[in-house]
C-alpha positions as CSV (number, residue, x, y, z in Angstrom):
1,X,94.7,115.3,109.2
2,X,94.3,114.2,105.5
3,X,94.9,110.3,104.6
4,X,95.9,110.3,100.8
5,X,97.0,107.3,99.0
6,X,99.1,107.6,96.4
7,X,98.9,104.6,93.7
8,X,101.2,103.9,91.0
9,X,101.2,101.5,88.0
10,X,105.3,101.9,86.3
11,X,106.9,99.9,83.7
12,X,110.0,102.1,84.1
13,X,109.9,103.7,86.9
14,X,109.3,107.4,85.9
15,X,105.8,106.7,87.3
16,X,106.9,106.0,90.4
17,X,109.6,108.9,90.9
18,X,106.1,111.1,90.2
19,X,104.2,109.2,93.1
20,X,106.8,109.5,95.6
21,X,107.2,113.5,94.3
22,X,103.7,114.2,94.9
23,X,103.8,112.4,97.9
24,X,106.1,114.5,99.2
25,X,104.7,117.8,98.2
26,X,101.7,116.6,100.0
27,X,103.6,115.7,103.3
28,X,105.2,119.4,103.1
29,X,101.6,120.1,103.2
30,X,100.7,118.5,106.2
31,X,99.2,115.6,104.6
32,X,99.6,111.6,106.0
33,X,100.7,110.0,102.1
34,X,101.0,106.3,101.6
35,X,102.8,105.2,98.0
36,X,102.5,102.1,96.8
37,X,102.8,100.0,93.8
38,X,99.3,100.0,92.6
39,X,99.3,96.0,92.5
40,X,100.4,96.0,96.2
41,X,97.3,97.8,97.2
42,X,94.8,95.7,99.3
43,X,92.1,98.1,100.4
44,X,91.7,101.6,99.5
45,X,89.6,102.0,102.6
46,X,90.8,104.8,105.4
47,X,91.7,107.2,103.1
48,X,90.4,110.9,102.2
49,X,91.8,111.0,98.7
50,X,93.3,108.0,96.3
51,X,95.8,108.9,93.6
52,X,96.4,106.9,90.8
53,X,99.1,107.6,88.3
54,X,99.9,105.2,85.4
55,X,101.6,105.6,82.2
56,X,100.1,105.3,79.0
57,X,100.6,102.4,76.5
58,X,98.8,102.3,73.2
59,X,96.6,104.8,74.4
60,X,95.5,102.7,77.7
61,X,96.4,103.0,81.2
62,X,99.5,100.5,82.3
63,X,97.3,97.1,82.9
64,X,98.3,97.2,86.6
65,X,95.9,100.6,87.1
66,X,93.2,98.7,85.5
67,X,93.0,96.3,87.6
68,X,93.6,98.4,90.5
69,X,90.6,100.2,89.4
70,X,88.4,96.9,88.5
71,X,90.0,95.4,92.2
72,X,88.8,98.4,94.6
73,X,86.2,99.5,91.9
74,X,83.2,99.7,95.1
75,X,85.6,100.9,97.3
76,X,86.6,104.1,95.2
77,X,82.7,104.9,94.8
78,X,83.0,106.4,98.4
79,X,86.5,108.4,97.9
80,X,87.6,110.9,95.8
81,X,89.6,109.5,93.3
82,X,92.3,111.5,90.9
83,X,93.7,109.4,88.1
C-alpha cells in the first residue's frame, strides 16, 4: 500500500480544508495519507509521495513551505514531490 504525506502551509485555513480533502480522496483510494501542518513535519522519510500545498502571498509560497522545502530539501531528492 501507498504512504503519501500530505503537507500544508495555511494562513487561513483554506489550505488546510484542501489537504485534508485530498487526503481523503486518496484514502477512498486505498491510499495510507498523513496531513500535517507543514511546520510539524520532522522527516519526510517512509513515504511514496509528499504533497505540499501552500497559498500564495505576493507571488511566493506561504514562508512555512519554504522552509519545509529548505528543512527536508535532501530528503525530497529521493521522493516524488507535488507542490
Amino acid at each position: 500500500m501507498a504512504r503519501v504525506l500530505v503537507a500544508y502551509a495555511s494562513k487561513y485555513g483554506s489550505v488546510e480544508e484542501v489537504a485534508r480533502f485530498v487526503a481523503g480522496v486518496l484514502r477512498d483510494d486505498g491510499v495510507e495519507c498523513d496531513v500535517l501542518a507543514a511546520h510539524d513535519v520532522r522527516h519526510t522519510t517512509g513515504y511514496d509521495l509528499v504533497v505540499l500545498g501552500s497559498g500564495l502571498y505576493m507571488a511566493r509560497l506561504h514562508r512555512d513551505a519554504r522552509r519545509f522545502l529548505r528543512r527536508h530539501r535532501d530528503e525530497l531528492a529521493h521522493v516524488p514531490l507535488a507542490v
